[in-house]
FILUMZA-776763 format. One record per atom (N, C-alpha, C, O): x negated, y, z negated; residue in one letter; chain; atom name. Coordinates in nm, 2 decimals. Example, Ala and Ser with C-alpha at 12.3 -4.5 7.8 and 13.67 -1.06 7.14 Angstrom:
        x        y        z   aa   ch   at
    -1.32    -0.57    -0.78    A    A    N
    -1.23    -0.45    -0.78    A    A   CA
    -1.32    -0.33    -0.78    A    A    C
    -1.42    -0.33    -0.85    A    A    O
    -1.28    -0.22    -0.71    S    A    N
    -1.37    -0.11    -0.71    S    A   CA
    -1.29     0.00    -0.79    S    A    C
    -1.34     0.11    -0.80    S    A    O
//
This chain:
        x        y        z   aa   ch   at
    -0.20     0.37     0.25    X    A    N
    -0.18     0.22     0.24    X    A   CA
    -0.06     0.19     0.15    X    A    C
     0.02     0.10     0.17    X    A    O
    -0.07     0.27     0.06    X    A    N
     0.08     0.25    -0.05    X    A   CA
     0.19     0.25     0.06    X    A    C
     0.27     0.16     0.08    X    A    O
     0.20     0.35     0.12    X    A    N
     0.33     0.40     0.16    X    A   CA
     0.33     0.28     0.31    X    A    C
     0.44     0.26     0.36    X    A    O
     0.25     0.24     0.36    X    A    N
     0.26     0.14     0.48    X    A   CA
     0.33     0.00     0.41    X    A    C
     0.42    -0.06     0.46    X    A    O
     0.26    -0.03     0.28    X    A    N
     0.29    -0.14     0.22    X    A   CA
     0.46    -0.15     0.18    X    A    C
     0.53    -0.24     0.20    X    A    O
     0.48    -0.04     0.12    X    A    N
     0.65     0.03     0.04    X    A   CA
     0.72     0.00     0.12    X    A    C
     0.83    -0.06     0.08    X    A    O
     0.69     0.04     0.29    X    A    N
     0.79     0.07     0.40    X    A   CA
     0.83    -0.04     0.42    X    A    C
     0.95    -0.07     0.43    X    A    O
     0.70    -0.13     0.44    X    A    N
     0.69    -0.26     0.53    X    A   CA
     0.80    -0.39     0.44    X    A    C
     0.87    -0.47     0.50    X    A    O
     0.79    -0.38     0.32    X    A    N
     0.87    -0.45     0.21    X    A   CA
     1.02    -0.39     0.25    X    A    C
     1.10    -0.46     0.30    X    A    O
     1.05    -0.27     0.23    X    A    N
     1.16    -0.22     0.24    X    A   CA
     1.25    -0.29     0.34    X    A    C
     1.35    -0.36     0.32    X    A    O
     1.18    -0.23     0.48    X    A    N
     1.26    -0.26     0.59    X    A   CA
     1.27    -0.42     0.62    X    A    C
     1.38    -0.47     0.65    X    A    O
     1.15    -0.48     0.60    X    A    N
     1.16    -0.64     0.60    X    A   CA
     1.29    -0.69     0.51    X    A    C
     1.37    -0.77     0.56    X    A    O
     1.32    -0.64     0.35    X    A    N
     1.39    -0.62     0.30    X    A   CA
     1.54    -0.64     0.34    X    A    C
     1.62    -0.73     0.30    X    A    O
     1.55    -0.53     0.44    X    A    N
     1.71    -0.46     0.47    X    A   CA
     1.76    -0.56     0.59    X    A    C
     1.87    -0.61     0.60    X    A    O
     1.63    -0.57     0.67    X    A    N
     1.65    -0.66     0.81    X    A   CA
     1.72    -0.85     0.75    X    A    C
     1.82    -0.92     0.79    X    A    O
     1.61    -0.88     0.63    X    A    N
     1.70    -1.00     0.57    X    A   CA
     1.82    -0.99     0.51    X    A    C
     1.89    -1.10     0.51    X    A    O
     1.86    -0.91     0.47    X    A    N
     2.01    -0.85     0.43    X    A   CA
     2.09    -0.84     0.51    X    A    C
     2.21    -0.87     0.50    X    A    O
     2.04    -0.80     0.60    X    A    N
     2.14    -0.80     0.76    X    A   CA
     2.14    -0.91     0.77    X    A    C
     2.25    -0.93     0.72    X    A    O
     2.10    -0.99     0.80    X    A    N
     2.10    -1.10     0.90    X    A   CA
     2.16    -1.21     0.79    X    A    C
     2.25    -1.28     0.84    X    A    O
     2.12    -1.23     0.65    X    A    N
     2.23    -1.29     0.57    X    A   CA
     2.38    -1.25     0.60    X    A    C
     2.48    -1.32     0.62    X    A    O
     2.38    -1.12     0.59    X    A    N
     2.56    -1.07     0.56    X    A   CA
     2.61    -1.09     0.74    X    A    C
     2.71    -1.16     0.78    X    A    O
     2.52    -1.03     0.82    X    A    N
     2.61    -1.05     0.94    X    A   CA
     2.62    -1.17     1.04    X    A    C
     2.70    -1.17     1.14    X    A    O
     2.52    -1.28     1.02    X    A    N
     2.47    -1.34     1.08    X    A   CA
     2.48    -1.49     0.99    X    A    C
     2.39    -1.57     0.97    X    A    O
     2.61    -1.49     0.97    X    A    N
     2.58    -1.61     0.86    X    A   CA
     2.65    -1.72     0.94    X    A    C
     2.73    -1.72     1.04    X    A    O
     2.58    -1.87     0.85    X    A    N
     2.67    -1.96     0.99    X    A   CA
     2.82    -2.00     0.94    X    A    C
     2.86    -2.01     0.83    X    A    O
     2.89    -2.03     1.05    X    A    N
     3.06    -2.10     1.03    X    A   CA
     3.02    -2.20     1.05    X    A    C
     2.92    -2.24     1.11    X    A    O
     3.13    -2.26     0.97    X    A    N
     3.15    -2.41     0.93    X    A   CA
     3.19    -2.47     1.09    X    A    C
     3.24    -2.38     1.15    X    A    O
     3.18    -2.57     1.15    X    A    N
     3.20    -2.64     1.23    X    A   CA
     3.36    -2.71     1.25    X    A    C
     3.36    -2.80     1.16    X    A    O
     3.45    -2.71     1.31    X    A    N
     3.58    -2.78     1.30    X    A   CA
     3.60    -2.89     1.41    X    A    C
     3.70    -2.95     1.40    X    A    O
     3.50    -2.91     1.51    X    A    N
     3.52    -3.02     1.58    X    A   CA
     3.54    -3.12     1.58    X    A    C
     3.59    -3.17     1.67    X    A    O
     3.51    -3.17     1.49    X    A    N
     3.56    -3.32     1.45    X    A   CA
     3.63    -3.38     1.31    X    A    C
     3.63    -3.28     1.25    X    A    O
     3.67    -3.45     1.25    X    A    N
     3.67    -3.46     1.15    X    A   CA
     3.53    -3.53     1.06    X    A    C
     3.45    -3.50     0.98    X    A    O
     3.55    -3.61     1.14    X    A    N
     3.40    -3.68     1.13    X    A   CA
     3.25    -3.60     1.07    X    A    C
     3.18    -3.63     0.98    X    A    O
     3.24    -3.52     1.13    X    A    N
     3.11    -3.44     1.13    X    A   CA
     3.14    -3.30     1.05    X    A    C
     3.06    -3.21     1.03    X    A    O
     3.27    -3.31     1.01    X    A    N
     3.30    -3.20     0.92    X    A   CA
     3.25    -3.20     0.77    X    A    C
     3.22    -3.10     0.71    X    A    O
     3.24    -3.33     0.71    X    A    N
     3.15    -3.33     0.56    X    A   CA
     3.02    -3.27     0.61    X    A    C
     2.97    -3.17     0.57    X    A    O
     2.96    -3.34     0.70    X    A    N
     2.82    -3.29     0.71    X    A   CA
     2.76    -3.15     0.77    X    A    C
     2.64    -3.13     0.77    X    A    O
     2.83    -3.08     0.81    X    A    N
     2.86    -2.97     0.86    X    A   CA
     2.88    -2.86     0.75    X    A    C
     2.82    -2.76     0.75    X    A    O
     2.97    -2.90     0.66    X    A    N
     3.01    -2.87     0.53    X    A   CA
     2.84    -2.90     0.41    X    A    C
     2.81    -2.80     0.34    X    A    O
     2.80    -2.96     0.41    X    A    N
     2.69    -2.98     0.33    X    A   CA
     2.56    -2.90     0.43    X    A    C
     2.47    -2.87     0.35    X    A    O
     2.54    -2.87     0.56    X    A    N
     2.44    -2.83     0.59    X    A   CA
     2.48    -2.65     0.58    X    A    C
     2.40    -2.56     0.55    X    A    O
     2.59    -2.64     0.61    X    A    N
     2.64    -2.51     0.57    X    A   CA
     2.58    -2.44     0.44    X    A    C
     2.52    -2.34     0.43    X    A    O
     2.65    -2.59     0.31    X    A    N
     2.64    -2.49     0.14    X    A   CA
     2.47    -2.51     0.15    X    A    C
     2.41    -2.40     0.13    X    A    O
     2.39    -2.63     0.18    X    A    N
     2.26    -2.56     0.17    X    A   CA
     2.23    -2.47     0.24    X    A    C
     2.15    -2.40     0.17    X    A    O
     2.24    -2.43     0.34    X    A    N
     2.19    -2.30     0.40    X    A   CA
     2.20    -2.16     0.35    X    A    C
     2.12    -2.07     0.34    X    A    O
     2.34    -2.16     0.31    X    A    N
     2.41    -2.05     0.21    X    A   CA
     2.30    -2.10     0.08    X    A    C
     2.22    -2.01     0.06    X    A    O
     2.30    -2.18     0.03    X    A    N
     2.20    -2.16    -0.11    X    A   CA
     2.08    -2.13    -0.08    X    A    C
     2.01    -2.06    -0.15    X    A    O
     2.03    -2.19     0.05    X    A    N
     1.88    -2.12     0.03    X    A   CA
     1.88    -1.97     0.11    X    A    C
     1.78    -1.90     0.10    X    A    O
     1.98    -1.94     0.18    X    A    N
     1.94    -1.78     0.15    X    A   CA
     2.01    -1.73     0.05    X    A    C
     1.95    -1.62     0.02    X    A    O
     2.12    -1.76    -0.02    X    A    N
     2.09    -1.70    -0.18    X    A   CA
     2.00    -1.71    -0.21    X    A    C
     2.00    -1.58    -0.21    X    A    O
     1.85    -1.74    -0.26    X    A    N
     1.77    -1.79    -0.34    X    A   CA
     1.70    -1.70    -0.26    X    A    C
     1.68    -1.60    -0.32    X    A    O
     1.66    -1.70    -0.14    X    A    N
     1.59    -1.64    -0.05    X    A   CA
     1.64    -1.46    -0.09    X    A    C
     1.54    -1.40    -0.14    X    A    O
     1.72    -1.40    -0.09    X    A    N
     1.80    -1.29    -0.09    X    A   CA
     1.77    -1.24    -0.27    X    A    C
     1.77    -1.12    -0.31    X    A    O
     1.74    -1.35    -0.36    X    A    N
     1.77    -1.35    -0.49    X    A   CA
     1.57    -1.29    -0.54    X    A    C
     1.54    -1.19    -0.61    X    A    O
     1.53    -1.35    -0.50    X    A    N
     1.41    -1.35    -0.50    X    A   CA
     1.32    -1.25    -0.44    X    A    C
     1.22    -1.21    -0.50    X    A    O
     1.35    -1.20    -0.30    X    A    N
     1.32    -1.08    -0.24    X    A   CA
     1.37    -0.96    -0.29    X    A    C
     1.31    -0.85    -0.30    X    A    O
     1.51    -0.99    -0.32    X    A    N
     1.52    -0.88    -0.40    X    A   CA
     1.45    -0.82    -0.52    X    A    C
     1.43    -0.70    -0.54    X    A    O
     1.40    -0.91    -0.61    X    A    N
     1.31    -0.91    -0.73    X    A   CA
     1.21    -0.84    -0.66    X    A    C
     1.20    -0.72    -0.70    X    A    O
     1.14    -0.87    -0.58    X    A    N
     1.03    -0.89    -0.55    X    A   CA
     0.99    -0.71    -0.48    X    A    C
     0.89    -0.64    -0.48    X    A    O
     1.12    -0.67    -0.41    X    A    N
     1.19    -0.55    -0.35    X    A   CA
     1.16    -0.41    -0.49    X    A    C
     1.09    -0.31    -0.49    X    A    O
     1.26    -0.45    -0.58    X    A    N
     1.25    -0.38    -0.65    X    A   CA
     1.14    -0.36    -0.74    X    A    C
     1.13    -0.25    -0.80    X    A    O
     1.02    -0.46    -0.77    X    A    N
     0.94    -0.44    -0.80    X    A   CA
     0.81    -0.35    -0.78    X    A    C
     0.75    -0.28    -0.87    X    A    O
     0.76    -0.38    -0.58    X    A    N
     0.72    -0.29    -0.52    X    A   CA
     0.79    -0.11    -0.50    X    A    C
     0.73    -0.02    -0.44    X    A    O
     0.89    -0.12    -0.56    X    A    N
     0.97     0.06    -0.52    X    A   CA
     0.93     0.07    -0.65    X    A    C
     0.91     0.18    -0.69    X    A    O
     0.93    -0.01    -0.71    X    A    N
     0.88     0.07    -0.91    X    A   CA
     0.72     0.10    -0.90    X    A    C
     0.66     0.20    -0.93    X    A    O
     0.67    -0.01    -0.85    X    A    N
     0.55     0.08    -0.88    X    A   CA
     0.52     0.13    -0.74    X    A    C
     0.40     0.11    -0.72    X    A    O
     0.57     0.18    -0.65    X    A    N
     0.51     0.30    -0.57    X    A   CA
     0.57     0.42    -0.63    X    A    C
     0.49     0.51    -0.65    X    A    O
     0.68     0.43    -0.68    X    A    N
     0.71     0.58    -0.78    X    A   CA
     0.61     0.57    -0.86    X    A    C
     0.53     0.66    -0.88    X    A    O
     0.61     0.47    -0.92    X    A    N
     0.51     0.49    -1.05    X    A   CA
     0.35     0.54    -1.01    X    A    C
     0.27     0.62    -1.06    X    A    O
     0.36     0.47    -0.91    X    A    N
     0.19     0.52    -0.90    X    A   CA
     0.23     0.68    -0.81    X    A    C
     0.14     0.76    -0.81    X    A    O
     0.30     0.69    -0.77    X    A    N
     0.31     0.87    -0.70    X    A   CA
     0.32     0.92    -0.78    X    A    C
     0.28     1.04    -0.76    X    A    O
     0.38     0.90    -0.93    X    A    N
     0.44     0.97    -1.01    X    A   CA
     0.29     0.97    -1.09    X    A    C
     0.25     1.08    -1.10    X    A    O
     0.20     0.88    -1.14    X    A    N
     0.07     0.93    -1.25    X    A   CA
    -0.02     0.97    -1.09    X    A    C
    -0.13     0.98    -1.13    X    A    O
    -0.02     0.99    -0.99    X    A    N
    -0.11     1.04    -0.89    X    A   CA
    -0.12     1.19    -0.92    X    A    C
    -0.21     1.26    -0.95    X    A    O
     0.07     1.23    -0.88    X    A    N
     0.08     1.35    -0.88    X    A   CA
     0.02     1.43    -1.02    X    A    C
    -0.06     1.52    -1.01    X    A    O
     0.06     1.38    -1.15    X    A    N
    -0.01     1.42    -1.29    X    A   CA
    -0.13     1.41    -1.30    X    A    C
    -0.17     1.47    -1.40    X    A    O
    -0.27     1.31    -1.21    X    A    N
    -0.34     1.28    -1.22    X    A   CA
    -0.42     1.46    -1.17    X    A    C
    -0.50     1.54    -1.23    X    A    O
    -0.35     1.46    -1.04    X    A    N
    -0.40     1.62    -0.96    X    A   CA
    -0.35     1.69    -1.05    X    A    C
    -0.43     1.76    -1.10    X    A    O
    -0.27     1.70    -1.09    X    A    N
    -0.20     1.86    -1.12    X    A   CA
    -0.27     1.89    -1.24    X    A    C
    -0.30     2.00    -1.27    X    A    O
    -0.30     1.78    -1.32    X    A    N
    -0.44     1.81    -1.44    X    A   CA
    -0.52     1.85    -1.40    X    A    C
    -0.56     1.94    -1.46    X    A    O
    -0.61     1.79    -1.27    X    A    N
    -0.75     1.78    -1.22    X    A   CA
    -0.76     1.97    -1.16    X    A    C
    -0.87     2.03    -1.15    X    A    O
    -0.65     2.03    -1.13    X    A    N
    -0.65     2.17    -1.07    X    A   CA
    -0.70     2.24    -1.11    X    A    C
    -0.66     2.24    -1.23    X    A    O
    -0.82     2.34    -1.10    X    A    N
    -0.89     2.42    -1.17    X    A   CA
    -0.76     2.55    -1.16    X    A    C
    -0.70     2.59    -1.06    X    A    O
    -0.72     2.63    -1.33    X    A    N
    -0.68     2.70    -1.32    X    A   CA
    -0.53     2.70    -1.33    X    A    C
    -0.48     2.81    -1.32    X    A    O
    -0.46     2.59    -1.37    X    A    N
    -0.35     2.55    -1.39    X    A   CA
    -0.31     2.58    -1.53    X    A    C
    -0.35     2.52    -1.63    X    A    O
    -0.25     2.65    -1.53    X    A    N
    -0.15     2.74    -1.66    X    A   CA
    -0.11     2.62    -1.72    X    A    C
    -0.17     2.62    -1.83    X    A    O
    -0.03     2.49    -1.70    X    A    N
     0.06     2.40    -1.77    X    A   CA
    -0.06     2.31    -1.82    X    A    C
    -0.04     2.26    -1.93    X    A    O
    -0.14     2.30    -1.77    X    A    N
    -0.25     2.14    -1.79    X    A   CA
    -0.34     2.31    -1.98    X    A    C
    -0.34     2.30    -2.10    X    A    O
    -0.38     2.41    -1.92    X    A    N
    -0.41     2.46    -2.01    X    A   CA
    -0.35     2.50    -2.13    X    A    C
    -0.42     2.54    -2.23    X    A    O
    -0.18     2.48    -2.12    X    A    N
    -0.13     2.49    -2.23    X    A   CA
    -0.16     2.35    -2.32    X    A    C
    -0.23     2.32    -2.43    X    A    O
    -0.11     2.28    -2.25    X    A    N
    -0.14     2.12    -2.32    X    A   CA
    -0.26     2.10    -2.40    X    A    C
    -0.25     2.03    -2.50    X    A    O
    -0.39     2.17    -2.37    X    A    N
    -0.51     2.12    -2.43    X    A   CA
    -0.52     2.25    -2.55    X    A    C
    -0.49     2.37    -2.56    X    A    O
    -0.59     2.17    -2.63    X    A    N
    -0.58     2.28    -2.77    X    A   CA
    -0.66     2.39    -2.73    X    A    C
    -0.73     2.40    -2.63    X    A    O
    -0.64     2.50    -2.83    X    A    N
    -0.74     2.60    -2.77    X    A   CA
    -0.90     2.58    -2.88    X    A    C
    -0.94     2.50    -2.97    X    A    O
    -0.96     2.68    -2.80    X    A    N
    -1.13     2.63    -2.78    X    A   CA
    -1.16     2.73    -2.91    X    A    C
    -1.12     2.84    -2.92    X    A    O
    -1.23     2.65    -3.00    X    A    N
    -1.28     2.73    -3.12    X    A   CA
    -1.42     2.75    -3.07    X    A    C
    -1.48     2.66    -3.02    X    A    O
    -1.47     2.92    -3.11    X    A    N
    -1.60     2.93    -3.10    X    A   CA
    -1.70     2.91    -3.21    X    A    C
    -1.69     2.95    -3.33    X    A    O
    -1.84     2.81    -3.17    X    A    N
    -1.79     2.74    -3.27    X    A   CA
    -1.95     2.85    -3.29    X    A    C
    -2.02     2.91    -3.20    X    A    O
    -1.97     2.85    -3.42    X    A    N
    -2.13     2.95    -3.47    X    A   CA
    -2.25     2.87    -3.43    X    A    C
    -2.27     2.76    -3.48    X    A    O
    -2.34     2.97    -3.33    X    A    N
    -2.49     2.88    -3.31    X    A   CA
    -2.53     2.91    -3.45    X    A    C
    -2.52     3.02    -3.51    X    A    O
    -2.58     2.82    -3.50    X    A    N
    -2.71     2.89    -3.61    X    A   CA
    -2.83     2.91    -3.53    X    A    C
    -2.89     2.99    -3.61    X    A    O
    -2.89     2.89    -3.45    X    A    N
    -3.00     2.94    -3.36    X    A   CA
    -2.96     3.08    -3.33    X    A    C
    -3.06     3.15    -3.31    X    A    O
    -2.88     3.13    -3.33    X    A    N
    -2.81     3.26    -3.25    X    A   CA
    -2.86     3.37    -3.35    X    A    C
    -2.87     3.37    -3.48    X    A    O
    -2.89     3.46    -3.26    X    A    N
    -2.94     3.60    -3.34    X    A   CA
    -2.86     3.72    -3.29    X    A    C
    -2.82     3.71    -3.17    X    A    O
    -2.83     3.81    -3.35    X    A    N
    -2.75     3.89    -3.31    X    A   CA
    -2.77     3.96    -3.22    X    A    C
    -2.68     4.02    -3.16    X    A    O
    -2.90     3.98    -3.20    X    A    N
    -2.94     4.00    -3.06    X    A   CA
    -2.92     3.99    -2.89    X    A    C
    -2.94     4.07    -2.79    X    A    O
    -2.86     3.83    -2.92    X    A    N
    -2.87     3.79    -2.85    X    A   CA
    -2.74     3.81    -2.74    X    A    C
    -2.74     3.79    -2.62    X    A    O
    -2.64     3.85    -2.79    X    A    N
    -2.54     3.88    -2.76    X    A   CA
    -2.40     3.84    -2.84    X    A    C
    -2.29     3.87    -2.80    X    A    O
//
């Protein structure tokens, strides 16, 4: 599910990046007339996909931090959980035996 979610942000992502940079609109020169207004529907458009572009991106890089992050305490989460793992054993202190007083020498 992580990795469906990561993808799906990504590419949604890149596809609006495209379509800002290559797909942007030109100013209109037909008239003079209709050239301020043309001119003003233009800079808003360009501002709201800046804002649009500005904001997904945030939003972009937030989802890629924590999918490392969570693959990254996943992977440490197993690699502790491993029965028999040399590194997770060094880490933990070693085991003092500690004296039963119940214990008889008998007993072993």
């Amino acid at each position: 599910m992580r990795d469906a979610i990561a993808a799906t942000v990504i590419v949604l992502y890149l596809v609006l990046l495209s379509w800002a940079v290559f797909f942007s609109t030109g100013v209109s020169t037909s008239s003079p007339a209709t050239d301020g207004a043309a001119n003003q529907a233009t800079e808003s458009i360009n501002k709201v996909t800046s804002e649009l572009l500005t904001s997904f991106t945030s939003i972009t890089a937030v989802v890629v931090a924590f999918y490392f992050g969570s693959v990254t305490i996943d992977q440490v989460t197993r690699h502790r959980q491993e029965p028999g793992n040399a590194a997770a054993a060094q880490d933990a202190p070693p085991e003092k035996e500690v004296a039963d007083p119940n214990r008889r020498d008998s007993d072993g």
